[in-house]
N, C-alpha and C positions, 0 to 999 in steps of 0.2 A: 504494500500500500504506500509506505515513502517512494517507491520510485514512481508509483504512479502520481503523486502526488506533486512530485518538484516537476514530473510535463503541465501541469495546470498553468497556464502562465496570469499573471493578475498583473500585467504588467498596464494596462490603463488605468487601476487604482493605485499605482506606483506614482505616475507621471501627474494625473491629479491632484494627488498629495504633492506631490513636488513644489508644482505650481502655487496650491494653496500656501504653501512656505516660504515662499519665495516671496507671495505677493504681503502674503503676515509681515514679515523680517521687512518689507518697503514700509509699510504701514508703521509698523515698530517706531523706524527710522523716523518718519515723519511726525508722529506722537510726539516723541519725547524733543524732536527739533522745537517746535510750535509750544510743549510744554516749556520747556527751559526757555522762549522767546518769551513767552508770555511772565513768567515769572523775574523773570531780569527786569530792572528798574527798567530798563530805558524805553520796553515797549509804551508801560504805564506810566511814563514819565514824559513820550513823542504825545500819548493822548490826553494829558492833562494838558501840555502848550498846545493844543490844536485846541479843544476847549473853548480853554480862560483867551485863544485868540481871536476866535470864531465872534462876528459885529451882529451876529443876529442872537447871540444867545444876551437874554440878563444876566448881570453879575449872580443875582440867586439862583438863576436859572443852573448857570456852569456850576457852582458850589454846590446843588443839587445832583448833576451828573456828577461829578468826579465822585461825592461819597457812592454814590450806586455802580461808577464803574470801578471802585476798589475792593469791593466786595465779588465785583461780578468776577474781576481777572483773579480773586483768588477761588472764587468757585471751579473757574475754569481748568487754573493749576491740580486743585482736587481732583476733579471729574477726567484731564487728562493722562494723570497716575494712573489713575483705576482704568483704563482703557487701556493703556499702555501694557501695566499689570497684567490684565486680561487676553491680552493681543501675545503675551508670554506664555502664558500657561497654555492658552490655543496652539500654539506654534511645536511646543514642548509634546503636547497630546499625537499632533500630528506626526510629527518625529517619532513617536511609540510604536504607530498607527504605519506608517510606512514599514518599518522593523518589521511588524509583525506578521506583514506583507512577501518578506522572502521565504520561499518554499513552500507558500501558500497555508503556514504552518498556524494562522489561528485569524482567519479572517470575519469573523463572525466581530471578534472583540476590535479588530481593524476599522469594523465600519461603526461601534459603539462609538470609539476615541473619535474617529471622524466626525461624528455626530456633536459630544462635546465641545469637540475644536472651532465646528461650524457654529455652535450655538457663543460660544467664549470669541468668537470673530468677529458679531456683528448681525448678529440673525438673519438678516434678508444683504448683506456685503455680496461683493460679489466671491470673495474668498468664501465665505459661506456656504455659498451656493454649491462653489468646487467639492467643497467639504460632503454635501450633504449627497452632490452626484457619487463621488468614488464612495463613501457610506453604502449605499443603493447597490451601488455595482459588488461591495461587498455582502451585502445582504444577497442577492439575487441569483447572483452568477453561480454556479453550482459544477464539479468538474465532469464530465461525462461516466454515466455509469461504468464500472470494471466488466471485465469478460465475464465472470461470475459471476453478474450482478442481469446481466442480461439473460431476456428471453429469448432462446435459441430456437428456429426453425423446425430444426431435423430434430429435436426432443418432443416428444411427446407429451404435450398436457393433459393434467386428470382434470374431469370437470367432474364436480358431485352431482351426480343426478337424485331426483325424490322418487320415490314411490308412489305410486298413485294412490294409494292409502295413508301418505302423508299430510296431502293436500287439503289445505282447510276449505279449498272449496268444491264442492260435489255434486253432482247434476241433480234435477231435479227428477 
């Protein structure tokens, strides 16, 4: 059964996952760029002087905005950790999930991880999506039955016949 097994190829749930890693590890990248932009004075610092310079706001106007958008960029700094975070532990799944992909050796749990990973990516992303196809194609794809496992021509099948005394229904 292992040799039949390593002919299965699952090599489209291979390249899927790939891709899905690839496109996480860009994302990654770009999180935590935009995190650390946002958290550095000077982003919060170019939009308070854009602000207090702006001729159409009121002076209480602008003093209104900067307390709301100091709160807001550190919300943002939060909410991009945790995304970030998340966009890791995705990444991390997939990488499992591919592993457990050579030799066709346990793909059932291949496309559970993928499914987490898809769900920890972004739910409707389009890394997600990748996620949730190669999941599917592990769920699905199934290796063709063994020689053993087939019904052979030239063997003879029993069928069980009843009795005619068996039969619960009986003429009139």
């Amino acid at each position: 059964m292992d040799m039949y097994q390593s002919t299965f190829s699952r090599t489209g749930e291979k390249v899927l996952g790939i891709i899905g890693i690839v496109l996480n590890v860009i994302a990654i990248i770009l999180v935590v760029m935009a995190v650390v932009e946002v958290g550095s004075g000077t982003f919060e610092a170019d939009l308070e002087e854009f602000i207090l310079t702006d001729p159409t706001l009121a002076p209480e106007d602008a003093e209104a905005t900067l307390v709301a958008l100091s709160g807001l960029t550190e919300a943002i700094e939060v909410f991009g950790w945790v995304i970030g975070i998340s966009l890791v532990v995705s990444t991390i799944l997939a990488i499992i999930a591919v592993i457990n992909l050579n030799d066709n050796k346990k793909p059932v749990l291949a496309g559970v991880l993928f499914v987490i990973a898809g769900i920890l990516s972004g739910i409707i992303s389009l890394t997600a999506l990748i996620f949730y196809i190669a999941a599917i194609m592990c769920f699905v794809r199934k290796p063709p039955l063994e020689d053993e496992q087939m019904i052979r021509v030239d063997e003879p099948v029993e069928i069980e016949t009843q009795d005619e005394d068996d039969s619960p229904y009986r003429p009139l």
